[in-house]
C-alpha positions as CSV (number, residue, x, y, z in Angstrom):
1,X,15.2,8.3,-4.5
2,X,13.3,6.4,-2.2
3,X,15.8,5.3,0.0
4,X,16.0,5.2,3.8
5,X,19.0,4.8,5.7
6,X,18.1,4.6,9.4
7,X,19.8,6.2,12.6
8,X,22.8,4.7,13.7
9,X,23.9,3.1,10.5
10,X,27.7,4.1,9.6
11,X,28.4,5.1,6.4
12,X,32.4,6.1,5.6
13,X,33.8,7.2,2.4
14,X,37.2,7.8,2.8
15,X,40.0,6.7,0.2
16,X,42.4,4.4,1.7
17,X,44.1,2.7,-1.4
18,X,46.7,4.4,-3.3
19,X,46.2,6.5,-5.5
20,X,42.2,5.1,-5.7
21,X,39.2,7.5,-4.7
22,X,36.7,6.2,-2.7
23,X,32.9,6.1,-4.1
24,X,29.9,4.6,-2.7
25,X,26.8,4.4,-4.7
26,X,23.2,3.6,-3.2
27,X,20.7,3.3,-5.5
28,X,16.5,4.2,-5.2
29,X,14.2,2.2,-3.3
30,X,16.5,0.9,-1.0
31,X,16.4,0.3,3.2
32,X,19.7,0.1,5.3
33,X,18.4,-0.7,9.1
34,X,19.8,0.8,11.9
35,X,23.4,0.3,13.0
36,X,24.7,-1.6,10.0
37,X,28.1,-0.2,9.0
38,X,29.0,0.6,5.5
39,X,33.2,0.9,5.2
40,X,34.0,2.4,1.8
41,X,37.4,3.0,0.7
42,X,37.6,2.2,-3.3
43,X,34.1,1.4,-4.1
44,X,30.9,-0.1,-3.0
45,X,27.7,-0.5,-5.0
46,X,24.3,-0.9,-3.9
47,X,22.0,-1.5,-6.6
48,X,18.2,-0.7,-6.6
49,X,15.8,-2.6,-3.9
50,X,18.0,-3.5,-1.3
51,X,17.2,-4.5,1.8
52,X,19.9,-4.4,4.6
53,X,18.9,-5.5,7.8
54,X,20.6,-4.6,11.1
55,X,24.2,-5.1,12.0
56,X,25.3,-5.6,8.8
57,X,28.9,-5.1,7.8
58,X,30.0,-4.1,3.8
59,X,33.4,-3.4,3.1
60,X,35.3,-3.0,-0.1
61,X,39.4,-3.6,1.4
62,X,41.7,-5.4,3.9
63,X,44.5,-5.2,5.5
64,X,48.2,-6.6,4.1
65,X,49.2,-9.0,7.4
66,X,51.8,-7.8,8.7
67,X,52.2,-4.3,6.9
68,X,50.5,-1.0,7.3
69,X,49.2,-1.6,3.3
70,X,45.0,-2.3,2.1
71,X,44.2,-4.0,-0.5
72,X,41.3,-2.7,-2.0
73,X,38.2,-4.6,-4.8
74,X,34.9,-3.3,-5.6
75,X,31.8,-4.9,-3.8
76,X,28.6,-5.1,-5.6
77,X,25.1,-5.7,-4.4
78,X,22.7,-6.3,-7.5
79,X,19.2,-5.3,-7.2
80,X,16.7,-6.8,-5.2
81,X,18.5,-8.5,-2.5
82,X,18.1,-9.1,0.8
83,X,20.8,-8.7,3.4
84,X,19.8,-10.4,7.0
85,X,21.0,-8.7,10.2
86,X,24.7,-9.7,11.4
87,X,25.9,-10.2,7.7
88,X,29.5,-9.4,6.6
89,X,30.3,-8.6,3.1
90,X,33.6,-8.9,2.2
91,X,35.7,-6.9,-0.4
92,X,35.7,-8.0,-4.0
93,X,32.1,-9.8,-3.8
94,X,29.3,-9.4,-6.1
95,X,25.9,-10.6,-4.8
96,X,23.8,-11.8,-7.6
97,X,20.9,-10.1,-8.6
98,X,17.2,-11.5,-6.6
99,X,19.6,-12.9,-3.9
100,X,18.8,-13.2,0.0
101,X,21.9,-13.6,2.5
102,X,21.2,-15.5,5.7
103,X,21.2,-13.5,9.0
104,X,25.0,-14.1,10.3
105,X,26.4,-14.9,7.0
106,X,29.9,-14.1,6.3
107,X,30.0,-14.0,2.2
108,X,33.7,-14.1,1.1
109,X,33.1,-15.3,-2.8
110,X,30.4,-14.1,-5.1
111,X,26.9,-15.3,-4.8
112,X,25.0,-16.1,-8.3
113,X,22.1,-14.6,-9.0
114,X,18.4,-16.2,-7.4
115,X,20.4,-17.8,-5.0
116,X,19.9,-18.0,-0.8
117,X,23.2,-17.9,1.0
118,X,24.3,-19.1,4.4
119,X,27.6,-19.5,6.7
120,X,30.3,-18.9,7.6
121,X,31.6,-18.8,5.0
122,X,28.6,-18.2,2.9
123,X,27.7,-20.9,0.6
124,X,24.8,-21.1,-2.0
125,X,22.0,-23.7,0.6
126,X,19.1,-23.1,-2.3
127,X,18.4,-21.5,-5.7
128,X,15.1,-19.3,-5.9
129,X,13.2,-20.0,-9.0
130,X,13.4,-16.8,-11.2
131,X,9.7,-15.6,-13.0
132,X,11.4,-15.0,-15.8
């Protein structure tokens, strides 16, 4: 509900771990800008009020070197985060709830919740004070 996914973004569902089904969920209120890429083979969650700018890349798997194998983990994006444009999302990452992931950012761990994350590899640069 109330979500916007503009032309030229890429969305694939397509099971590529054994005996795994691929599901991608996209919750209400959410924006994915144009010609990010969305590469779903176990599962990828995004979470209500997401922003996604462009050229973004989420994935939930990677390759085995050397073998013709994935290994697959789940990738979460809590609610009300912020994606900036060029950003990679790795498998088996949860980004933390009122979160906001630099432009070019390639996030390989888990970012905590109210946090702003940058580089490459991401790292936590500031916490953003929660109104809680």
């Amino acid at each position: 509900r109330n979500t916007f996914i503009e032309k030229n973004a890429i969305l694939v569902v397509e099971p590529h771990c054994p005996g795994q089904t691929a599901c991608l969920k996209i919750g209400s209120n959410c924006y994915i800008n144009q010609f990010s890429f969305i590469d779903c083979h176990y599962s990828i969650t995004i979470c209500d009020s997401c922003l996604i700018g462009p050229y973004v890349y989420i994935c939930d798997f990677d390759h085995v070197l050397g073998k013709n194998e994935f290994i697959c983990a789940p990738t979460v994006i809590e609610s009300n985060t912020w994606i900036g444009a060029h950003a990679c999302i790795l498998k088996g990452v949860t980004i933390g709830h009122h979160s906001i992931i630099a432009a070019g950012a390639v996030v390989t761990d888990s970012i905590p919740p109210f946090s702003i994350a940058a580089g490459v590899p991401a790292r936590v640069v500031k916490k953003i004070q929660s109104n809680d």
